[in-house]
BAMITI-71589 format. One line per field, with one value per atom (N, C-alpha, C, O): x, y, z. Coordinates in pm, whole numbers, plus 50000, padded with zeros to 5 digits. Example, Ala and Ser with C-alpha at 12.3 -4.5 7.8 and 13.67 -1.06 7.14 Angstrom:
2
X: 51319	51230	51320	51424	51285	51367	51290	51341
Y: 49431	49550	49670	49668	49775	49894	50003	50114
Z: 50780	50780	50780	50846	50708	50714	50787	50804
END
This chain:
322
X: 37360	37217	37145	37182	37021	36917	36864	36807	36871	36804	36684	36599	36676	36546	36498	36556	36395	36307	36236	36181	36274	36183	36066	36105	35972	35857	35817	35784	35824	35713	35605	35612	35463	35352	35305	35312	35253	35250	35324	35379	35379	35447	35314	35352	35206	35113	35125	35179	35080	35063	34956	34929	34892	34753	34837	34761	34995	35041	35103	35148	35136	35260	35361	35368	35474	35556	35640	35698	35699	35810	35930	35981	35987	36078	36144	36256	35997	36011	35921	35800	36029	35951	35855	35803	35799	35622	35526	35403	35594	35488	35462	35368	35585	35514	35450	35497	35288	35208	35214	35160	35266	35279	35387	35358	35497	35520	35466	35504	35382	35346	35141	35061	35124	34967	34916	34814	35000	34929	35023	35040	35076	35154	35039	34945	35054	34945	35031	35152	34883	34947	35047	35069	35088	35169	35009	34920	35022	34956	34937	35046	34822	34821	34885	34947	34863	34897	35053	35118	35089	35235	35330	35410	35262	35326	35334	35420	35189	35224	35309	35404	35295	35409	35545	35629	35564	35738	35731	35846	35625	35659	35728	35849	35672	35725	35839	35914	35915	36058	36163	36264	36125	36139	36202	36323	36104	36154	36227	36309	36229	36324	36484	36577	36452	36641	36653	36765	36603	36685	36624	36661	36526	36438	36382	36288	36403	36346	36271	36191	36304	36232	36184	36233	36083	36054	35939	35859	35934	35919	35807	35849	35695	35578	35538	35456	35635	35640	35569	35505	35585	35526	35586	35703	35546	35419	35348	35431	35230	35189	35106	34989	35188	35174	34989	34934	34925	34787	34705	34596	34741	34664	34664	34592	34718	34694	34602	34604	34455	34353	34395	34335	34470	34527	34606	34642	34645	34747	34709	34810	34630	34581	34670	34788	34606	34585	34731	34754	34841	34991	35016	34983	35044	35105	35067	35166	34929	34938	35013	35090	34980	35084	35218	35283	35277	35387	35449	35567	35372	35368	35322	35335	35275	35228	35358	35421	35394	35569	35666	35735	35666	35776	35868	35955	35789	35910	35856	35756	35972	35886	35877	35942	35755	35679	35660	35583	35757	35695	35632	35654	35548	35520	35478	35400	35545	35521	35425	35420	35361	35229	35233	35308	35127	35099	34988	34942	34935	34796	34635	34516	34675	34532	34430	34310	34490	34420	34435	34376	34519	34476	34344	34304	34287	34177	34055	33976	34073	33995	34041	33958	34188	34216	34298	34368	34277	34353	34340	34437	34191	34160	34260	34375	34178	34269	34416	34469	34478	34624	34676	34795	34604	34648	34652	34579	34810	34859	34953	35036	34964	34997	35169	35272	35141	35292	35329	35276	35477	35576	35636	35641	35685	35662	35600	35627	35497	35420	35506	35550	35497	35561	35445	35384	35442	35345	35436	35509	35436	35499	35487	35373	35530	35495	35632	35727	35629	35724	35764	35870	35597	35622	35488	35382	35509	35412	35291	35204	35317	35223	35171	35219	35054	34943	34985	35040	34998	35001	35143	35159	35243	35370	35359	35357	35353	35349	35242	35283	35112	35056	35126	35117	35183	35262	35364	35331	35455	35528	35424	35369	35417	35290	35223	35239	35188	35113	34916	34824	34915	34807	34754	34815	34601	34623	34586	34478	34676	34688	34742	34766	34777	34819	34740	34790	34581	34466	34415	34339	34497	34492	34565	34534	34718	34801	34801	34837	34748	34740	34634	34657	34466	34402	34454	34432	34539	34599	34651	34598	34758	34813	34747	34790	34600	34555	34449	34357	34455	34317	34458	34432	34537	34678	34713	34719	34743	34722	34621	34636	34502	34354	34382	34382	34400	34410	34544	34583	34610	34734	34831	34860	34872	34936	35084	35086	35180	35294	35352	35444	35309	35357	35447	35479	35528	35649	35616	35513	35669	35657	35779	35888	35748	35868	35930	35889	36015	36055	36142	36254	36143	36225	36284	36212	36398	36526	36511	36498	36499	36522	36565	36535	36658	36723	36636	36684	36495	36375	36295	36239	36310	36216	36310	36263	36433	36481	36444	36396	36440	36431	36277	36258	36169	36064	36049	35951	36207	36235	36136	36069	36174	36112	35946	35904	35862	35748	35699	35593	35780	35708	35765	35703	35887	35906	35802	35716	35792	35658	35552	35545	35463	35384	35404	35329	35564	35566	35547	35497	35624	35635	35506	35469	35418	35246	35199	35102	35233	35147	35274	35241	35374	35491	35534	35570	35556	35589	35781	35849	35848	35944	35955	35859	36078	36056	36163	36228	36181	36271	36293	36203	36440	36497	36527	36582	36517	36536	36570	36484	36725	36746	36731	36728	36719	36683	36817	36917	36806	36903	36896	36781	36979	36994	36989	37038	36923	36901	36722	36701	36643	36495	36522	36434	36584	36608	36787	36851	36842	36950	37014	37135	36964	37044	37076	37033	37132	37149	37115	37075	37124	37140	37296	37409	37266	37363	37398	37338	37532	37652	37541	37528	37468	37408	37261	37232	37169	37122	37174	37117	37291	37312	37374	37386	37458	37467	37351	37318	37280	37117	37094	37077	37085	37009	37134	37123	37206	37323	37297	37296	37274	37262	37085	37062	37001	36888	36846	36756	36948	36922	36960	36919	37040	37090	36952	36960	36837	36751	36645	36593	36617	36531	36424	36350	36406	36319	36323	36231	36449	36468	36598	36710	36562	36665	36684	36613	36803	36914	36986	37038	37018	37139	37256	37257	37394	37485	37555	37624	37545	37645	37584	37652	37457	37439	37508	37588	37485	37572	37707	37746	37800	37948	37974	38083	37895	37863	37868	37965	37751	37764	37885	37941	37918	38047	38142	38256	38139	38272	38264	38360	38148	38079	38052	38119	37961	37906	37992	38104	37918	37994	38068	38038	38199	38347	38338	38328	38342	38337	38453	38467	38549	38677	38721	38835	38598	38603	38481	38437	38396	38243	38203	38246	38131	38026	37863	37812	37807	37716	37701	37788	37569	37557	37437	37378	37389	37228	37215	37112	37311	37254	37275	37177	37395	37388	37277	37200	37275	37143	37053	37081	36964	36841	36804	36902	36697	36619	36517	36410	36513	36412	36334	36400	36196	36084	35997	35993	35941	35911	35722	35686	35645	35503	35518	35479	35551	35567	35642	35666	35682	35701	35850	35874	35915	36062	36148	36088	36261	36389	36472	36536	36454	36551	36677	36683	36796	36933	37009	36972	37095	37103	37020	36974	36967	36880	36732	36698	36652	36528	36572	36526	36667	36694	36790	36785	36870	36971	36921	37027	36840	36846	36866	36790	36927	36913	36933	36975	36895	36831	36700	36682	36642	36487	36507	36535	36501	36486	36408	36440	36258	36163	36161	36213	36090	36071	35981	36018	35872	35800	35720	35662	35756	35717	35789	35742	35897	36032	36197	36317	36143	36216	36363	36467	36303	36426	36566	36681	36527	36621	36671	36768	36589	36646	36765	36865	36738	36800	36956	37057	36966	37044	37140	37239	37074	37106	37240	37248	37328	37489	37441	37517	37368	37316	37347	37434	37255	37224	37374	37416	37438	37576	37688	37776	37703	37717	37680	37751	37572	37542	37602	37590	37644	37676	37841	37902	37876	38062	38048	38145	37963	37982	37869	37801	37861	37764	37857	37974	37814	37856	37982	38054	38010	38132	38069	38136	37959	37977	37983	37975	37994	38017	37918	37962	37751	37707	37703	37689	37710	37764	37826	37775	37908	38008	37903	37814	37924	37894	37725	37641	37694	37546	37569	37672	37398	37428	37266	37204	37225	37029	37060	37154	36974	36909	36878	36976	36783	36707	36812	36769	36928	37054	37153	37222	37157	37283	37212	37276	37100	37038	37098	37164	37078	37095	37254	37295	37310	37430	37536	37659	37442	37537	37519	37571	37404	37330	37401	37362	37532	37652	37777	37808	37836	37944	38075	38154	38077	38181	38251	38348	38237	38268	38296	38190	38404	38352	38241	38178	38184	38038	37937	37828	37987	37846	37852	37745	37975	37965	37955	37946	37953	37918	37754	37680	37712	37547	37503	37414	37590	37506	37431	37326	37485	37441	37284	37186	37283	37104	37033	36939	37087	36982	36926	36815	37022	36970	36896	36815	36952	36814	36696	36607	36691	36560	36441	36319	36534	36507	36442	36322	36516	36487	36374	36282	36407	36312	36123	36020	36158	35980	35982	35879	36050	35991	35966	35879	36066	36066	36009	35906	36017	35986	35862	35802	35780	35638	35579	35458	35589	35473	35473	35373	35586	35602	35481	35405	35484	35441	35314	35236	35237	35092	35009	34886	35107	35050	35027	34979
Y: 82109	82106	82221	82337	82185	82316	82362	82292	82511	82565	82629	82659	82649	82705	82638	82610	82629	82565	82701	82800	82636	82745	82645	82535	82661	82571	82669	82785	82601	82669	82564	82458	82649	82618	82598	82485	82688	82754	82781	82878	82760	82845	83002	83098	82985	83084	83215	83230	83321	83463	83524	83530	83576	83660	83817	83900	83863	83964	83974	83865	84059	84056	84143	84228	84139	84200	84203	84094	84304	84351	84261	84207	84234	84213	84063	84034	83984	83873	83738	83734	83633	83537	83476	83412	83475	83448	83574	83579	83643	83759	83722	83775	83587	83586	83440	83327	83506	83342	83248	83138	83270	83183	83081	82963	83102	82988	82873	82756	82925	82860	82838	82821	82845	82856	82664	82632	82587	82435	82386	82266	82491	82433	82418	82497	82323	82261	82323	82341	82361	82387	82221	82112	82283	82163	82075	82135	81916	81856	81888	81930	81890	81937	81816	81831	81694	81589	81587	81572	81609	81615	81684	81644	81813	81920	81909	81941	81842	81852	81748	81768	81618	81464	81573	81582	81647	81693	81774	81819	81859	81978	81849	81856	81756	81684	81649	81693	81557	81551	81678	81665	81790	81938	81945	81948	81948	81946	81866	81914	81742	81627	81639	81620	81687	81733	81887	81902	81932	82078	82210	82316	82210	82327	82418	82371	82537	82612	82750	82821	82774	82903	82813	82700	82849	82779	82899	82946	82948	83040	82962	82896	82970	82923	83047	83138	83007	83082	83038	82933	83142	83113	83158	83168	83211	83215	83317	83384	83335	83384	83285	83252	83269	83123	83175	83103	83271	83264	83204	83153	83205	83114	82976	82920	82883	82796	82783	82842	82671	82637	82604	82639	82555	82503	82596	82585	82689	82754	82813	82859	82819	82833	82691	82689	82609	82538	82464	82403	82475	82469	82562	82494	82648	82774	82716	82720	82653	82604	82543	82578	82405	82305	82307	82227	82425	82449	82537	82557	82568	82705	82589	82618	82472	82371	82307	82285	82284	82205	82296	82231	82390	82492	82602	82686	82548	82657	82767	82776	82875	83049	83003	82939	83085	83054	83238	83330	83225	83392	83350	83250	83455	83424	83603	83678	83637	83777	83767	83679	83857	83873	83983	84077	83978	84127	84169	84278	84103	84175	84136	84147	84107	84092	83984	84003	83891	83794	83769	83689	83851	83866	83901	83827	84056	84034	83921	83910	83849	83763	83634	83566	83610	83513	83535	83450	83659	83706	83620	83611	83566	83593	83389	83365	83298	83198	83207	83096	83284	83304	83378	83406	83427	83515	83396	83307	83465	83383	83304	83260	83272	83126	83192	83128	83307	83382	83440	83543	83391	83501	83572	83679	83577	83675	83695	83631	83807	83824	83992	84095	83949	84026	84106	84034	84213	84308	84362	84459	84324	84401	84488	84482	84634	84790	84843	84855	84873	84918	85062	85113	85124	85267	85325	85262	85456	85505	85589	85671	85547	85664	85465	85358	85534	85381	85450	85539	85471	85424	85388	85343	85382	85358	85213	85111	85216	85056	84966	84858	84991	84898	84842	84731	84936	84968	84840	84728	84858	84746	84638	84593	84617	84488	84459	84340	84502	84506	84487	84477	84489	84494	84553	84550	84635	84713	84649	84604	84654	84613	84694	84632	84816	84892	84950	84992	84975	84950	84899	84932	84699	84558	84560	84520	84640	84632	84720	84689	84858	84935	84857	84854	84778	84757	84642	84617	84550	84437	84487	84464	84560	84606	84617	84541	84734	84789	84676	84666	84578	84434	84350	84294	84357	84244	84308	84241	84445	84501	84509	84526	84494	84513	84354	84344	84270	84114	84066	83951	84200	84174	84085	83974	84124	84079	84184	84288	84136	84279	84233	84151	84274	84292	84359	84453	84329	84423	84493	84453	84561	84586	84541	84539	84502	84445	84512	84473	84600	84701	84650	84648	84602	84591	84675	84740	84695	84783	84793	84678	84912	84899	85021	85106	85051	85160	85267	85368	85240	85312	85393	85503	85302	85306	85355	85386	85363	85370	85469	85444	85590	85739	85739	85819	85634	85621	85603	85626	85543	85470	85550	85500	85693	85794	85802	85827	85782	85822	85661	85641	85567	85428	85399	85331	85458	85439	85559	85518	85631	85722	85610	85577	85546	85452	85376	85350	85314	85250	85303	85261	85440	85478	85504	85495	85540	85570	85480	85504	85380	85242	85139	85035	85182	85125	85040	84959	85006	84903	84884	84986	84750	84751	84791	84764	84863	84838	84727	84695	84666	84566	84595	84598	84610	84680	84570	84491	84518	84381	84399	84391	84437	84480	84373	84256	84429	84349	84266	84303	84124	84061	84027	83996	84022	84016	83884	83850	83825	83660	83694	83602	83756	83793	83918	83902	83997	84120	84086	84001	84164	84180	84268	84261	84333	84439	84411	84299	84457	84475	84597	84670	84643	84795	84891	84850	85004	85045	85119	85117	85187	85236	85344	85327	85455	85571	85485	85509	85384	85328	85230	85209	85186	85086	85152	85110	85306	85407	85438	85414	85481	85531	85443	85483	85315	85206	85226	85298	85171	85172	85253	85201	85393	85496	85499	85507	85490	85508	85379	85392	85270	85126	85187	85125	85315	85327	85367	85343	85429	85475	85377	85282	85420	85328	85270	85325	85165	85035	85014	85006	85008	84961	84864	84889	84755	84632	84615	84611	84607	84535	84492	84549	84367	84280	84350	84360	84417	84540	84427	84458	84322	84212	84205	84187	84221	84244	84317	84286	84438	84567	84542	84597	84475	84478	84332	84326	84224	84109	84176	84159	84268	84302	84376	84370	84456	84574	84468	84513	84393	84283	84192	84128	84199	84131	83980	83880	83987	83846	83735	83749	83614	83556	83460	83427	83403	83395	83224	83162	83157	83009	82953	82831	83040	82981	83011	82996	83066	83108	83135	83234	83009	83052	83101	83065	83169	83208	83132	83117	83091	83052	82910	82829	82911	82777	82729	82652	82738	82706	82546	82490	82485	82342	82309	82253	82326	82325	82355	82277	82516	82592	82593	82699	82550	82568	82454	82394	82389	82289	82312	82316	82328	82391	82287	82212	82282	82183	82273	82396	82201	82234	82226	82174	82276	82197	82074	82009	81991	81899	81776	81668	81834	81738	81686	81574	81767	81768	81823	81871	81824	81888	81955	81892	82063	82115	82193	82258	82112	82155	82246	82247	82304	82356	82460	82426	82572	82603	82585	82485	82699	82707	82836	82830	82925	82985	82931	82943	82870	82796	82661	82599	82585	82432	82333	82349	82274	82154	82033	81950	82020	81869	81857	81912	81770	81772	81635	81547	81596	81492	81450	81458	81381	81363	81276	81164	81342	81291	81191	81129	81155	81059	81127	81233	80970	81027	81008	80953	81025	80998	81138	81115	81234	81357	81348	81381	81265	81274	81151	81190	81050	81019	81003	80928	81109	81219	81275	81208	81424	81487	81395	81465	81278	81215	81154	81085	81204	81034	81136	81252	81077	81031	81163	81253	81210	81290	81438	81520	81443	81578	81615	81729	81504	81557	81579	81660	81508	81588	81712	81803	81717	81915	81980	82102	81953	82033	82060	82164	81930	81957	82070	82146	82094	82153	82279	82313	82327	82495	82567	82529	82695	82792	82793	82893	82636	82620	82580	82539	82599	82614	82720	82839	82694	82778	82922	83035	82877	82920	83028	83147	83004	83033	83189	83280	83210	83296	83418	83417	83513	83659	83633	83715	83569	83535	83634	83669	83680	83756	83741	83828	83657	83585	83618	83572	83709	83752	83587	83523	83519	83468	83317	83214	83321	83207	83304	83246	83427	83472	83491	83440	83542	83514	83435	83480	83296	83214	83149	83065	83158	83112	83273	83281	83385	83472	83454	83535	83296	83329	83312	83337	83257	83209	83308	83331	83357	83426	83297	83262	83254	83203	83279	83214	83393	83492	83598	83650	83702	83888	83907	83951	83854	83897	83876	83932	83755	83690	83772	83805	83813	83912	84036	84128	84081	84231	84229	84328	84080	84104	84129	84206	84042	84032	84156	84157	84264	84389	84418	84466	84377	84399	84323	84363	84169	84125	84201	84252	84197	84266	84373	84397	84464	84589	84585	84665	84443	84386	84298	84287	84253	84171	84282	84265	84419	84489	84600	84642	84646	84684	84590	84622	84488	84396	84364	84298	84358	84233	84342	84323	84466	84579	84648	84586	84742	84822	84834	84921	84761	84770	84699	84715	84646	84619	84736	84774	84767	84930	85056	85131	85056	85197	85127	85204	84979	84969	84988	84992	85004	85057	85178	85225
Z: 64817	64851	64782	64802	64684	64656	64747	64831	64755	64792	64761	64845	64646	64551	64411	64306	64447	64325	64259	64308	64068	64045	63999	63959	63999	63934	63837	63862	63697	63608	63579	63518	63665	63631	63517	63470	63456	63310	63236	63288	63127	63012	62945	62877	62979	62950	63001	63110	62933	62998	62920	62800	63050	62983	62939	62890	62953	62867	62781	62746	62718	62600	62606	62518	62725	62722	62671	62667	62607	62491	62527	62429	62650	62688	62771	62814	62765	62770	62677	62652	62638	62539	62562	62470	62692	62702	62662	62661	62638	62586	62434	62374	62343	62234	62217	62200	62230	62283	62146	62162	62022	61961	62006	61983	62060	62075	62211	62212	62306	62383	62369	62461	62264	62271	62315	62377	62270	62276	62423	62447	62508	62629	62750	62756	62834	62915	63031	63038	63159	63267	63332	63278	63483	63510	63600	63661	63578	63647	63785	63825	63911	64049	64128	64233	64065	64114	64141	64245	64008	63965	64106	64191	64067	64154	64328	64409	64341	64528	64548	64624	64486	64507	64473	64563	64359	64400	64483	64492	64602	64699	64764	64787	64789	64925	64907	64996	64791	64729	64760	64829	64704	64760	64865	64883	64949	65092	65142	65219	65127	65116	65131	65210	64995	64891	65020	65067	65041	65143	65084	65133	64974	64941	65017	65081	65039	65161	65079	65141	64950	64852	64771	64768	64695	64587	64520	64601	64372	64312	64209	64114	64230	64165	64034	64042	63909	63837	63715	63709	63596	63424	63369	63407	63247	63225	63340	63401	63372	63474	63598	63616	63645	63781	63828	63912	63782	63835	63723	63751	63619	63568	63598	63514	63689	63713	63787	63896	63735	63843	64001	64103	63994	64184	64230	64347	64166	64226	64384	64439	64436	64607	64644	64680	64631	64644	64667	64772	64543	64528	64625	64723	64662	64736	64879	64952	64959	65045	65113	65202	65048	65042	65054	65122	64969	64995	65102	65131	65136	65256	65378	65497	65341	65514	65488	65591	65422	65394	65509	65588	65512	65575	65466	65490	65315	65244	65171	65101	65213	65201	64988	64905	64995	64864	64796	64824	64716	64620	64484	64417	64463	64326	64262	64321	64143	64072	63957	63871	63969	63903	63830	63855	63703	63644	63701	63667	63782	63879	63756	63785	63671	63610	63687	63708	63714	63803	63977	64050	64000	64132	64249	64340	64209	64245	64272	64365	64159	64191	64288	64348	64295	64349	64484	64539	64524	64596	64777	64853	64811	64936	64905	64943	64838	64831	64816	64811	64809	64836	64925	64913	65032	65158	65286	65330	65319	65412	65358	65437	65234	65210	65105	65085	65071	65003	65051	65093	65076	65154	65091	65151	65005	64896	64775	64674	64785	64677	64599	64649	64490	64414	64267	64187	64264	64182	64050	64072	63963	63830	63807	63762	63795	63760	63722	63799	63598	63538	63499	63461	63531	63521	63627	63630	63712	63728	63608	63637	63505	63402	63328	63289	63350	63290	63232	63297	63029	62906	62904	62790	62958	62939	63000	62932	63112	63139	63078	63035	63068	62974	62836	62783	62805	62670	62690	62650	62737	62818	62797	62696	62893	62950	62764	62736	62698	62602	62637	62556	62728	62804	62904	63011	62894	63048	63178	63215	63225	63351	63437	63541	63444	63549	63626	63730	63604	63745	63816	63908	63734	63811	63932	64044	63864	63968	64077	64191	64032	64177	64325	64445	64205	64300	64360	64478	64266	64374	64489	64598	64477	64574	64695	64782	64746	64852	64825	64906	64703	64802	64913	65020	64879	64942	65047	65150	65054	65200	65298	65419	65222	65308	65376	65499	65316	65364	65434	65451	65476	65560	65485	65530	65393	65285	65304	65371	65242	65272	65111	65095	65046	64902	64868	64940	64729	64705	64558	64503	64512	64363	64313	64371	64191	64101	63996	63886	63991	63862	63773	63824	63650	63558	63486	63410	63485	63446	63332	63289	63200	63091	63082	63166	62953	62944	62885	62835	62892	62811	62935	62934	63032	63189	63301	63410	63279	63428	63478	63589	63450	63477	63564	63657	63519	63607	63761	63833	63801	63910	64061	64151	64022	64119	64144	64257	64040	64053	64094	64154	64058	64104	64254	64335	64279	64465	64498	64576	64479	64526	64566	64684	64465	64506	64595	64690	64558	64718	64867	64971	64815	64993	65029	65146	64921	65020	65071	65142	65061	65086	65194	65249	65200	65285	65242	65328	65123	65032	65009	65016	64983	64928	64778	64706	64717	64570	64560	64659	64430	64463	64254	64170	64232	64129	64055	64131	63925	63867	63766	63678	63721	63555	63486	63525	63346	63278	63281	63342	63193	63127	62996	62965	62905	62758	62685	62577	62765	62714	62641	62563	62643	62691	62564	62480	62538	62454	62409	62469	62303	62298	62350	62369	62371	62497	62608	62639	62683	62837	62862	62771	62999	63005	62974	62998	62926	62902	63058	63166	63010	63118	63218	63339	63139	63228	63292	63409	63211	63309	63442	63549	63396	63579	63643	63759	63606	63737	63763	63879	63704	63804	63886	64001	63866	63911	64046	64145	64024	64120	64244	64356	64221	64282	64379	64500	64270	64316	64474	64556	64464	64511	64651	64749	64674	64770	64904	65024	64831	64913	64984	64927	65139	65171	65125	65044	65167	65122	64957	64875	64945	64791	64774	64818	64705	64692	64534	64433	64566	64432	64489	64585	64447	64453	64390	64268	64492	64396	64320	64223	64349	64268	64104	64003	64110	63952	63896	63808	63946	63871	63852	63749	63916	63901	63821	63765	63809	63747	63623	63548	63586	63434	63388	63278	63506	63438	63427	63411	63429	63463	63314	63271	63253	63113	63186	63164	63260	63295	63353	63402	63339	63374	63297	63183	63383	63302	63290	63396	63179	63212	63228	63232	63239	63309	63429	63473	63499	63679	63699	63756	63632	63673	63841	63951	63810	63934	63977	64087	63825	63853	63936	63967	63959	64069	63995	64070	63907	63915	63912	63951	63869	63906	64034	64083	64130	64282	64354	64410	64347	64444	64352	64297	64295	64192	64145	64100	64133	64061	63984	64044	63875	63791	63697	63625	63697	63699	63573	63576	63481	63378	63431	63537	63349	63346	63300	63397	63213	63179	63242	63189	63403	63493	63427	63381	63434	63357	63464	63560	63467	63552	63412	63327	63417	63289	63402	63506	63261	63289	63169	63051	63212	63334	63361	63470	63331	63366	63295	63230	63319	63255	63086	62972	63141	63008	62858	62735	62956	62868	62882	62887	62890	62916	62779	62684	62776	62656	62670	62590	62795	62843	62974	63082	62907	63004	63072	62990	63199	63226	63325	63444	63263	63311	63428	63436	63526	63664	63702	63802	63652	63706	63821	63844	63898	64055	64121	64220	64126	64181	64198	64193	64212	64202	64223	64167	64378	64454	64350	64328	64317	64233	64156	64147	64020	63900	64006	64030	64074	64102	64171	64180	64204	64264	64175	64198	64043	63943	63908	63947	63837	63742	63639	63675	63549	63497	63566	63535	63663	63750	63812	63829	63839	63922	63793	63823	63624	63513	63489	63447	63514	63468	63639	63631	63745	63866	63814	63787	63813	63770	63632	63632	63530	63434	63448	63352	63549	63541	63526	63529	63504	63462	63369	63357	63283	63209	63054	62958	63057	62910	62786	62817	62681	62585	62606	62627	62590	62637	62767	62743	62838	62966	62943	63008	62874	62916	62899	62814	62980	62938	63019	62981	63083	63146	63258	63316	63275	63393	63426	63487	63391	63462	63580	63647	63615	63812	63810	63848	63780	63889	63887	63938	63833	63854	63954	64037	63948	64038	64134	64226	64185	64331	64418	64511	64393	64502	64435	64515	64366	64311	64390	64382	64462	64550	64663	64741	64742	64837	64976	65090	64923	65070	65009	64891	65135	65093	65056	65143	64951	64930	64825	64785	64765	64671	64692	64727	64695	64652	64661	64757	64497	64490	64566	64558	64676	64727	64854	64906	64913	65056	64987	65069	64855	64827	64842	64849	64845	64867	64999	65037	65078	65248	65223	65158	65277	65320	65231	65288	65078	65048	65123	65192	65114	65231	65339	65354	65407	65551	65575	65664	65437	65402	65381	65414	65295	65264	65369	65365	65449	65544	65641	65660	65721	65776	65727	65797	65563	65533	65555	65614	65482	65502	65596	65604	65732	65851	65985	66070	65986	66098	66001	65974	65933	65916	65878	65941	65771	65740	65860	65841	65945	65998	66144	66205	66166	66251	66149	66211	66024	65957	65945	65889	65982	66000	66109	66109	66232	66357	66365	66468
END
């Protein structure tokens, strides 16, 4: 059974980050958002199949016109709805999306605006501070989103600073080398390692020992992403196996539920995490929920972030607003 949908809205981004391939808008300049029609007929399919997360992503998921509007819907369905932003368009769209994200997620990669714009290739790091205290003013409980690079880690301190003034989670997201050729090296994922230990800050430790381990093994895969994950294109597609590696699209119609059912979809489940490809992968947003049941080492080396995370956003910030 899926548990998480990622939806990409958009292939678009109003930034140009160094470090991911929507930052280079040539290849996505003639890509169309996803239809509204499209999208609410599969929330309900969604829910159907056993979907309970679903990640209204891009591109940058605010450029979509409906996106209130999507996030509702999906939030009147019953399933918790995040979506991460570079904050440029939030302000404006902020009051139509309150209430309706359970997790809202803020991109900040460094506390020093010219370094993170730099990043970003755009400034946006006074988007993101004011998102922040407009999303708290509207009883919003936002997180920040830090991406790991072996250029940035050392920032880690002055950007949990920001968090703790404002009672915020940080939530630690190394990079992966599918997006750049690098990974992080050895002295950044001990920092990271180390720094994850302090309150209201989450990493999944299974990343870290995933990579020291060189990813994952396609002759004892770990990944799950065609099991726990269904990933939906704008183009009203199901790409397998995932959205990074995919090399098959198979268009849905209006009929979700029996793509995902069909002779096809249960071919790419017997063959995840076993292809050529495959080996040496270490994508966060496939090992998430491919750690999300302890049926692994790795997957009970996670419980324990949960529960930090869980305790950090649900007790703890709404105790430090009284």
């Amino acid at each position: 059974m899926p548990i998480l949908c990622n939806y990409y809205l958009t292939y678009r981004c109003n930034a140009y980050c160094d470090f991911c391939h929507f930052g280079d808008h040539s290849l996505f300049r003639h890509a169309r958002h996803a239809q509204t029609e499209d999208v609410l007929r599969n929330l309900r399919d969604l829910r159907s199949l056993g979907v309970r997360f679903i990640d209204l992503t891009g591109g940058e998921p605010l450029l979509h016109p409906d996106i209130g509007r999507i996030a509702a819907e999906a939030h009147t369905l019953g399933m918790k709805v995040s979506i991460t932003t570079n904050g440029l368009l939030y302000p404006k769209r902020a009051r139509e999306l309150a209430g309706v994200i359970d997790l809202l997620h803020f991109s900040l990669d460094s506390s020093d605006r010219t370094q993170h714009d730099a990043m970003r290739g755009v400034a946006c790091f006074d988007q993101v501070i004011d998102s922040l205290d407009i999303a708290r003013s509207l009883g919003e409980r936002p997180d920040i989103l830090f991406t790991v690079t072996n250029e940035n880690y050392r920032e880690m301190e002055d950007v949990y600073r920001i968090t703790r003034e404002r009672g915020l989670m940080l939530l630690l997201n190394p990079i992966f080398s599918y997006f750049r050729e690098e990974g992080l090296g050895s002295d950044a994922l001990a920092f990271t390692e180390e720094f994850a230990r302090k309150q209201m800050v989450y990493l999944n430790p299974s990343f870290i020992t995933l990579r020291r381990r060189g990813g994952n093994n396609r002759e004892q895969p770990l990944c799950k992403a065609v099991s726990r994950v269904i990933v939906i294109s704008p183009g009203n597609e199901v790409l397998l196996p995932c959205y990074n590696l995919h090399f098959e699209k198979l268009p849905i119609g209006d009929n979700l539920q029996r793509v995902w059912r069909s002779e096809r979809v249960r071919w790419h489940r017997r063959h995840e995490g076993r292809h050529e490809f495959c080996d040496g992968c270490t994508i966060n947003c496939y090992f998430e929920p491919s750690f999300a049941f302890p049926t692994n080492v790795l997957s009970l080396a996670s419980v324990p972030s949960k529960i930090k995370y869980g305790y950090g956003k649900y007790i703890v910030q709404p105790l430090q607003k009284r």
